[in-house]
N, C-alpha and C positions, 0 to 999 in steps of 0.2 A: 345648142347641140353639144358645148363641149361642156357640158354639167354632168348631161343625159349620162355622156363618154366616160367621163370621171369618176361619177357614183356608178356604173355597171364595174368599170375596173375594181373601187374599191368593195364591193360588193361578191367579187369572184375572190381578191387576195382574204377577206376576213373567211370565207366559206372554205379553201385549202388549208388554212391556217387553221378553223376546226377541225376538218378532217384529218390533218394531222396529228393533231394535240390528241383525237380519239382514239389513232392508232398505233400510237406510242404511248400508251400506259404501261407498257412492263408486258413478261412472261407468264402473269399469273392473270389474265384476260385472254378469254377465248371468244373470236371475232371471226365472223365467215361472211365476207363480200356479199353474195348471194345471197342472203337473208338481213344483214348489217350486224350492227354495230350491237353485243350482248352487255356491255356494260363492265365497268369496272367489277371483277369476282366471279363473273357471270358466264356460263356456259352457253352457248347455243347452238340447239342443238337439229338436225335437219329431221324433218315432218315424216319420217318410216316408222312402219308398221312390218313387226317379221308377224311371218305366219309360217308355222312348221307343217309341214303338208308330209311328215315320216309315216310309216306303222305304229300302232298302239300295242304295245307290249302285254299279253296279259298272265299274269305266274298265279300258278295254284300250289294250294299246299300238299296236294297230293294231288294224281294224276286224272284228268277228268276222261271218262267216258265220250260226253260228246258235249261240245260247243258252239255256241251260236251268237250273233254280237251285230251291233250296229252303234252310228253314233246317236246318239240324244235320246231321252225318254217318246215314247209314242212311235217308234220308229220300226219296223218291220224285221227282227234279226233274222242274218244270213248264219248258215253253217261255217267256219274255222276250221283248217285243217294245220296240224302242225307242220313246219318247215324243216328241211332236211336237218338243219340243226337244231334240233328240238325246239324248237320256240313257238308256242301261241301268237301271232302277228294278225292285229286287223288292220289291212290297206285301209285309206283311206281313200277309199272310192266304190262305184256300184258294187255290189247291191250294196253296202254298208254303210255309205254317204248319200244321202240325195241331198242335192244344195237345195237351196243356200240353206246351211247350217255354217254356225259356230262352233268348233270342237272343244267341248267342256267336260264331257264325259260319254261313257261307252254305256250300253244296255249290253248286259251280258244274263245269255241263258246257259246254264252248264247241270252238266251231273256228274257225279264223282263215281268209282266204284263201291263206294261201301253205300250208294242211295242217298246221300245227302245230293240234295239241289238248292239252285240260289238264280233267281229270277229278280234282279232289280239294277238300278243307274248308278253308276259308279265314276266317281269325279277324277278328272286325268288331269293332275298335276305336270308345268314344267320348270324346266331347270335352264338355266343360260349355257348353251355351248362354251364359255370362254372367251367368246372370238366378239370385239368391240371397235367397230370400225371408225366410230368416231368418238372414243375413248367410253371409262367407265361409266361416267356419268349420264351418257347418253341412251345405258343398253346397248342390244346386242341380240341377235339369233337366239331363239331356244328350241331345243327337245322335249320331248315328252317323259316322264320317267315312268318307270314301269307299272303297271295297275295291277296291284295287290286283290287277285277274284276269294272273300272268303267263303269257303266251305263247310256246313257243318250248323 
């Protein structure tokens, strides 16, 4: 029994003695308990997904008559109405969204005044907020930026 005792002892000091030695490599290893040990150089980074669930911005180059939009091709557009501050805005929700969708892009029906119209899927680009909560590397929030409807 006192072998058994002996080699469990020395069994626990060489395992802290690793775990030390992994966790004192320096300032430039990022390590997160929770997931372990990223390795000498090495970020890691925790398993999110942002999903921006904002309005989809849509700017014409001149002013359209009447509007209509949804998300994804095959998808039923709803009428738009601009917002006290002039802006085209399509919620993201009924009628505009039936899930499950992916928001990749807007179907947009419009007409302008001078009779130009434009009936097709239009891909919605995003941008990073800024804001990086478990530094650059890992990403970060994004928005949508605004979808350019051309006319003409």
């Amino acid at each position: 029994m006192k072998r058994r005792g002996l080699l469990l002892t020395l069994l626990g000091v060489v395992a802290v003695v690793l775990v030390l030695v992994m966790f004192s490599r320096g300032p430039g290893n990022t390590a997160c308990p929770a997931i372990g040990y990223a390795g000498p150089g090495n970020t890691a980074c925790p398993a999110i997904g942002y999903a921006y669930v904002g309005d989809v911005e849509l700017i014409f180059p001149q002013e359209p008559v009447s509007v209509a939009a949804c998300f994804e091709e095959g998808c039923t557009p709803a009428a738009v109405t601009k917002n006290p501050d002039g802006k085209w805005l399509v919620p993201q929700s009924k009628p505009y969204l039936v899930p499950p969708v992916s928001v990749t892009s807007v179907y947009v029906e419009t007409e302008a005044s001078s009779g130009a119209r434009i009936a097709r899927a239009l891909p919605i680009v995003t941008e990073p907020t800024g804001e990086y909560p478990y530094g650059r590397k890992c990403g970060g929030p994004v928005r949508f930026k605004p979808v350019q409807v051309p006319l003409g």
